[in-house]
C-alpha positions in Angstrom: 104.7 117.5 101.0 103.3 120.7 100.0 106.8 121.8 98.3 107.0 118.7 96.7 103.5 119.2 95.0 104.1 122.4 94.3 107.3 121.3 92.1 104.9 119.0 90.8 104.9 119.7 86.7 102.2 118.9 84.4 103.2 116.3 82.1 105.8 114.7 84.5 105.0 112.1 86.3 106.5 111.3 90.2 106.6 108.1 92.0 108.1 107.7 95.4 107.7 105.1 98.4 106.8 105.5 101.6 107.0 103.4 104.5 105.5 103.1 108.6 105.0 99.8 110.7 101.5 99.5 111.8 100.5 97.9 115.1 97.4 96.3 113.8 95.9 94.2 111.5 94.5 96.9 109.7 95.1 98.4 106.3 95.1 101.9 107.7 95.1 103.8 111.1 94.4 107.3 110.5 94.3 108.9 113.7 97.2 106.7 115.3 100.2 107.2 112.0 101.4 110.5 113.2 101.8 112.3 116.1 101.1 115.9 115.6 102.7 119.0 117.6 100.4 119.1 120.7 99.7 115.6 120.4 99.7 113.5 124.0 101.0 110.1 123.0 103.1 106.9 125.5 106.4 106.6 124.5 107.9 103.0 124.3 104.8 101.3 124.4 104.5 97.9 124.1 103.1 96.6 120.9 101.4 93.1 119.6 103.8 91.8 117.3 101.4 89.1 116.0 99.1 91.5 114.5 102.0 94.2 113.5 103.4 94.9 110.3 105.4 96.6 108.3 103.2 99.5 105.6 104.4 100.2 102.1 102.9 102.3 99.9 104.0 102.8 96.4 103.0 106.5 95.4 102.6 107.9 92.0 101.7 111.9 91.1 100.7 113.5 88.0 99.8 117.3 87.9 96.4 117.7 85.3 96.7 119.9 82.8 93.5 121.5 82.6 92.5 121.9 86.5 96.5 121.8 87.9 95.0 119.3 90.4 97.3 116.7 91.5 96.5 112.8 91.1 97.8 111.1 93.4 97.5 107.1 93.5 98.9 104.6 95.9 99.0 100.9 96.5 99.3 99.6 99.9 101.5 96.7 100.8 101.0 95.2 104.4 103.9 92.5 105.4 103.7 91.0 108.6 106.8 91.6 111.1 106.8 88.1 111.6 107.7 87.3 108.2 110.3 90.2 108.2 112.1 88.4 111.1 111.9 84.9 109.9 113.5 85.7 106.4 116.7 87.6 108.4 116.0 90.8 107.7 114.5 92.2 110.7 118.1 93.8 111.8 118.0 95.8 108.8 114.3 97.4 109.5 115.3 97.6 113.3 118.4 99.9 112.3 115.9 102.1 109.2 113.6 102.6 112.2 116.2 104.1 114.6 117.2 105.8 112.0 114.9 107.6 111.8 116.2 109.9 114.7 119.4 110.2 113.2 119.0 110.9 109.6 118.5 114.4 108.2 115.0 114.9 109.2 114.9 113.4 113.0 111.5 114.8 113.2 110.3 111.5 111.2 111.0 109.2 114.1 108.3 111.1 116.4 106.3 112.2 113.3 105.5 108.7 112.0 105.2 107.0 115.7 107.9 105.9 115.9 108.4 107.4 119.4 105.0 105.2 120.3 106.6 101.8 118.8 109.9 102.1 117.8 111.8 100.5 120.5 109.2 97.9 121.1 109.4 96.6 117.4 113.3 97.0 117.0 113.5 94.6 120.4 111.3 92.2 118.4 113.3 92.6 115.1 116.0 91.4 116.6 115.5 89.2 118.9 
């Protein structure tokens, strides 16, 4: 992310999305979205699906031009996995999350927990 600010131009303005399933009813789970190097964390654990869901957040960023500071604003969007399944499109998030180990940054998977829930939740998805 810090490249990405550092691009960041004043007078041009970024938006991007960013997604993560969270395994609570909660808008946000600091200490348990990442796993840092050094981290100890269970892999494969098993997670409540009744209270998990999947987290969007819908990220704009503006550079200031007096300061250089960067604004950054999000809106969170929490959808219940439940309701991802039931519409039919829980095979699609079950194949973006294992993805995550294949794509061209397979850090992500264990970076965004997915080493935690991944397997649990894509079991879920489709079944």
């Amino acid at each position: 992310m810090e490249r990405f600010f550092r691009k960041l131009e004043v007078g041009k303005s970024v938006k991007r999305m960013n997604w993560n399933i969270q395994t609570g009813d909660y808008l946000i789970n600091v200490a348990g979205n990442h796993i840092k190097e050094g981290d100890e964390f269970v892999a494969d654990e098993d997670v409540d699906h009744s209270t998990a869901n999947l987290r969007i957040e819908l990220q704009s960023l503006t550079r200031l031009p007096e300061t250089k500071f960067v604004l950054f604003c999000f809106k969170t969007y929490l959808y219940p996995l439940a309701d991802i399944k039931a519409e039919g499109t829980g095979p699609e998030l079950a194949d973006a999350i294992e993805g995550l180990q294949k794509g061209n940054a397979p850090g992500m998977f264990k970076y965004k927990s997915a080493a935690r829930w991944g397997k649990s939740v894509a079991e879920y998805l489709r079944s």
